[in-house]
One Martini backbone bead per residue (centre of mass of N, CA, C, O) as a GRO file, in nm:
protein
  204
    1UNK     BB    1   1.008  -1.848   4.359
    2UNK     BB    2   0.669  -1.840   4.511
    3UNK     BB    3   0.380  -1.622   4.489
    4UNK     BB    4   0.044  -1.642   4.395
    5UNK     BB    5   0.142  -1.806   4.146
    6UNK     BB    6   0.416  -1.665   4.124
    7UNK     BB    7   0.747  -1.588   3.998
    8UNK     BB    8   1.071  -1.521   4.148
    9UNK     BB    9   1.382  -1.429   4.100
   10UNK     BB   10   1.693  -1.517   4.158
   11UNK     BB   11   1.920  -1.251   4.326
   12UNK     BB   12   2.179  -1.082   4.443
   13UNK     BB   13   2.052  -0.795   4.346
   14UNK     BB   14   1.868  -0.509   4.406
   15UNK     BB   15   1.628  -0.216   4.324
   16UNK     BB   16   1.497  -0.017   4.630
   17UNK     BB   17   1.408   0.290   4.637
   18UNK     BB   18   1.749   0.327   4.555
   19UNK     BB   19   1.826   0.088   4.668
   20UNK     BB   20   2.102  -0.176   4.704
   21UNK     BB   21   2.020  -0.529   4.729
   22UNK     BB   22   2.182  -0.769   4.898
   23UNK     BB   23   2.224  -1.166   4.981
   24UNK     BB   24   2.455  -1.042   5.206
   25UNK     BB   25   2.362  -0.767   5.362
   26UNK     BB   26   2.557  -0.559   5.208
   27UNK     BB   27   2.680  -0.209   5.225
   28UNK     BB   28   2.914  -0.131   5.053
   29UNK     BB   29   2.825  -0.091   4.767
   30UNK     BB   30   2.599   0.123   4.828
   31UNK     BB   31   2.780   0.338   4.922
   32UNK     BB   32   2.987   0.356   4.651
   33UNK     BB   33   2.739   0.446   4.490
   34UNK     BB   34   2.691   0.713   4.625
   35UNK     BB   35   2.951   0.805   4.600
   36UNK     BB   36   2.975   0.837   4.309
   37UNK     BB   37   2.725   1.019   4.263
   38UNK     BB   38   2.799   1.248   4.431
   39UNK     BB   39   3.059   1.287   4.236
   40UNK     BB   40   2.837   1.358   3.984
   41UNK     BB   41   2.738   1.645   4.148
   42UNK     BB   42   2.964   1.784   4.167
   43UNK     BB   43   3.066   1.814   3.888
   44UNK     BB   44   2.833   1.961   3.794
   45UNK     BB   45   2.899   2.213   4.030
   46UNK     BB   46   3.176   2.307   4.031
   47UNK     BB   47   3.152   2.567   3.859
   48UNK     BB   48   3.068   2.722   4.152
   49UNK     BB   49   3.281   2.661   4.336
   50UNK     BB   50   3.533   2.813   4.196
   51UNK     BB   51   3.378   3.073   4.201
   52UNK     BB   52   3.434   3.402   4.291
   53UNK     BB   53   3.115   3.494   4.300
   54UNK     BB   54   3.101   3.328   4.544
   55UNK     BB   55   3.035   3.223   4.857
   56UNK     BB   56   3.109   3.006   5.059
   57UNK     BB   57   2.901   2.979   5.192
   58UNK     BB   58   2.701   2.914   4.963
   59UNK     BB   59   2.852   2.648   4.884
   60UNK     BB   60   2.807   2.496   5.110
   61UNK     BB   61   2.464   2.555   5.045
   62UNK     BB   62   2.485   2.350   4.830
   63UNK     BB   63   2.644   2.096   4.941
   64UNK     BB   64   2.389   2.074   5.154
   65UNK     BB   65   2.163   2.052   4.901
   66UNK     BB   66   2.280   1.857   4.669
   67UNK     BB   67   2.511   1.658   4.730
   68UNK     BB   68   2.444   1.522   4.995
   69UNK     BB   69   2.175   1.381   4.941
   70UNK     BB   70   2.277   1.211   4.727
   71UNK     BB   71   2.493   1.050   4.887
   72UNK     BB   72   2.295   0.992   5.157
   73UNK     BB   73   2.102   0.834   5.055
   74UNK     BB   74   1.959   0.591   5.270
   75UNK     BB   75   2.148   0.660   5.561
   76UNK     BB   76   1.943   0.522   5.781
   77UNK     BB   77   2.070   0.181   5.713
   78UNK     BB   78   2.345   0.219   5.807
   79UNK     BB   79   2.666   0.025   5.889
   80UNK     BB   80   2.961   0.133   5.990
   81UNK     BB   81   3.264   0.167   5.935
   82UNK     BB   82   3.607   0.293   5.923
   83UNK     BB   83   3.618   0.261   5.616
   84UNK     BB   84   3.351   0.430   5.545
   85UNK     BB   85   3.430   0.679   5.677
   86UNK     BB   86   3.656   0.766   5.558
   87UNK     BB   87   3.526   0.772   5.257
   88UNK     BB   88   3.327   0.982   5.369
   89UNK     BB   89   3.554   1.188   5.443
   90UNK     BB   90   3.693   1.217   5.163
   91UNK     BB   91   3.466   1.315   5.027
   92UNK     BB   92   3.414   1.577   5.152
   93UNK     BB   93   3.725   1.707   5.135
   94UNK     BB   94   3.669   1.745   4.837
   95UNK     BB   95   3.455   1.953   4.837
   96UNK     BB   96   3.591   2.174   5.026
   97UNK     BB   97   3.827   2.240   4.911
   98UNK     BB   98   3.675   2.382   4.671
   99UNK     BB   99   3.545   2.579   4.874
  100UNK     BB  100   3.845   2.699   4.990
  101UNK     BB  101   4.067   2.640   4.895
  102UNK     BB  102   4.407   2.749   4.883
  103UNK     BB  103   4.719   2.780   5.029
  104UNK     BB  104   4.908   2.977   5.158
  105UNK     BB  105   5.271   3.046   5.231
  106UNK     BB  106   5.444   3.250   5.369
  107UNK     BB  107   5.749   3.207   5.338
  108UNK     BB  108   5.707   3.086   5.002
  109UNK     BB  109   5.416   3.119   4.855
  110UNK     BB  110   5.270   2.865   4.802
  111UNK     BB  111   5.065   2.668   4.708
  112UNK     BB  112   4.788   2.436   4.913
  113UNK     BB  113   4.649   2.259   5.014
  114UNK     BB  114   4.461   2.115   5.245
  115UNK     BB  115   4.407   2.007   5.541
  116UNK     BB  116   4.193   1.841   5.725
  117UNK     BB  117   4.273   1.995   6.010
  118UNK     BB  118   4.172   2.273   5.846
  119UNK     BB  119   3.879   2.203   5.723
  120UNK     BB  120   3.768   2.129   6.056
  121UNK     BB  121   3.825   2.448   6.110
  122UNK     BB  122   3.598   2.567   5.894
  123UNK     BB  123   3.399   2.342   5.921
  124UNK     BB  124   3.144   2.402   6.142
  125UNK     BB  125   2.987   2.169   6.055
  126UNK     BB  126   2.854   1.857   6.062
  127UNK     BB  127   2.991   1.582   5.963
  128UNK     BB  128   2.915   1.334   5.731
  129UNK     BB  129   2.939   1.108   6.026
  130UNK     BB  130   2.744   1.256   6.165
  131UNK     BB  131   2.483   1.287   5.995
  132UNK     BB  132   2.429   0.995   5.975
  133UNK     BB  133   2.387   0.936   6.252
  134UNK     BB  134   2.161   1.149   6.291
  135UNK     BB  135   1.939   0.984   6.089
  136UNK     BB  136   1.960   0.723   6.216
  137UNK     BB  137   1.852   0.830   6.498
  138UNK     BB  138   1.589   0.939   6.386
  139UNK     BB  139   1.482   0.699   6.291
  140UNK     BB  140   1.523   0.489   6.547
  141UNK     BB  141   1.290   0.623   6.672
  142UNK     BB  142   1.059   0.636   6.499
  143UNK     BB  143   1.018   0.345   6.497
  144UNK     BB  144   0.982   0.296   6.787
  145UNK     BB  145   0.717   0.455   6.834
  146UNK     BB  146   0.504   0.277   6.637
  147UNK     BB  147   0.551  -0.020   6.744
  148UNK     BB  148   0.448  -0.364   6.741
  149UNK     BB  149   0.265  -0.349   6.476
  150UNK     BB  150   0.461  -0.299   6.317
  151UNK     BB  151   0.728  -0.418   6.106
  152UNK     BB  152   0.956  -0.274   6.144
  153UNK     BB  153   0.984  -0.292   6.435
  154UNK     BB  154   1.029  -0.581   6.439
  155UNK     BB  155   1.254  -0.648   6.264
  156UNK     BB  156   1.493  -0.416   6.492
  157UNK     BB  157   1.426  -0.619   6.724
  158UNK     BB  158   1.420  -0.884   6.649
  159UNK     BB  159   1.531  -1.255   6.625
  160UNK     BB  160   1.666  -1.468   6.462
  161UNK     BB  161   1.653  -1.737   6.330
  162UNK     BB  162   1.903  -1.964   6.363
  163UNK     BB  163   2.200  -2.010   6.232
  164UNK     BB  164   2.493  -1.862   6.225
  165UNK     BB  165   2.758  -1.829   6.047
  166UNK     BB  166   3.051  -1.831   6.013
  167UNK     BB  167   3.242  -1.621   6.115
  168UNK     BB  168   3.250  -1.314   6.088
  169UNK     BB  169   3.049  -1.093   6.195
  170UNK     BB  170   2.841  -0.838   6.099
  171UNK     BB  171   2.735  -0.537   6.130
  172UNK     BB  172   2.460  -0.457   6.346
  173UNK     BB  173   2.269  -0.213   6.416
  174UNK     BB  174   2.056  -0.308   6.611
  175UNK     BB  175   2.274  -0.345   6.841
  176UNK     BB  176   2.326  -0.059   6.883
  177UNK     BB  177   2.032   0.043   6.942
  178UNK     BB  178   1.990  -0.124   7.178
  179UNK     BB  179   2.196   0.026   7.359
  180UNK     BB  180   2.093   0.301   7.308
  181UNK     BB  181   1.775   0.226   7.447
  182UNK     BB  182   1.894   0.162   7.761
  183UNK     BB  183   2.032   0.456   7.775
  184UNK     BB  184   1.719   0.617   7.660
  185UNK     BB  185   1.510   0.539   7.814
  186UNK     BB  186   1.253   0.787   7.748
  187UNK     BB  187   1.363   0.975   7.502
  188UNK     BB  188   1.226   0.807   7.262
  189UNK     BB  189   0.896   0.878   7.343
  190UNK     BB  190   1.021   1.164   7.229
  191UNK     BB  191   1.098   1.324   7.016
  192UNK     BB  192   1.229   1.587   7.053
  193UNK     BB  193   1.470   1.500   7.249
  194UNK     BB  194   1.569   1.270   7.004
  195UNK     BB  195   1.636   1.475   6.821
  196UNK     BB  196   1.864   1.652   6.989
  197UNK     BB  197   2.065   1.430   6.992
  198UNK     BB  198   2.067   1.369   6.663
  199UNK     BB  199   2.177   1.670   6.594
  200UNK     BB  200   2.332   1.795   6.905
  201UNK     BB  201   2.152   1.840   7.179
  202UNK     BB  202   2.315   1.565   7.249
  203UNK     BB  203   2.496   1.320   7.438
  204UNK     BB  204   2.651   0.969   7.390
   0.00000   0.00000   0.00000
């Protein structure tokens, strides 16, 4: 392809702004690679996590500081399948368990993982599959705001042109924002309002 008298190679992938864009518009890759980085994040921070000298409370407050920023760089534009959202809530179990460590059993004595069903009892922040959804909807607000001038807002309202291709289409966030904007117009137009929602003091 050319443009301004310049070539540009054509390829199935590349990296923009940190973030991996594929030629089949698929977000699958780029979760996987999030949160592989994220992995690579929790593992050099382990030795903290497991540290009897730090607080809990302090461990969370890492967890929510330094490893969730890096797994979910840019999941402001993800569309999550339950797929998705299990890898992700699996990521999350995993450094929890780190975080709150093995129970002892009354009965046996024996130590044991948590259960997932112990973990959301424990941790009483928004899990990491709400974290996503509230920043989705916090970006699609502020989108929305910007008017019909950016292009960017033209892009998530726009309807592209030509035929779909066969087969199941993927999942498209657009759509599911145009239901939310249906059903809220009119406290998109407030930030604060539209913050409140995406944060937890509203719901959907």
């Amino acid at each position: 392809m050319k443009t301004d008298n310049r070539s540009i190679e054509r390829v199935e992938e590349f990296k923009y702004l940190g973030t991996t864009l594929t030629n089949k518009n698929s977000i699958q890759e780029e979760i996987k690679r999030r949160l592989k980085v994220g992995n690579d994040c929790y593992y050099s921070v382990q030795n903290l996590l497991f540290s009897s000298l730090l607080s809990k409370k302090l461990k969370i407050k890492i967890y929510r500081t330094i490893i969730l920023p890096v797994g979910l760089y840019g999941c402001e534009t993800w569309s999550l399948t339950v797929r998705e959202e299990r890898r992700l809530r699996v990521f999350e179990n995993r450094v929890l368990r780190r975080v709150f460590g093995p129970k002892r059993e009354e009965v046996t004595g024996e130590w044991r993982k948590l259960h997932n069903e112990e973990l959301c009892n424990l941790y009483s922040l928004p899990n990491i599959v709400r974290v996503v959804k509230s920043r989705r909807m916090r970006w699609a607000g502020h989108v929305t705001r910007m008017g019909e001038g950016r292009g960017v807002h033209r892009v998530m309202v726009g309807k592209p042109e030509g035929k779909r291709p066969f087969g199941r289409p993927d999942v498209d966030g657009r759509l599911i924002l145009r239901w939310i904007f249906r059903k809220w117009v009119g406290v998109v137009e407030t930030g604060w309002s539209w913050l409140r929602i995406g944060t937890g003091g509203g719901h959907l």
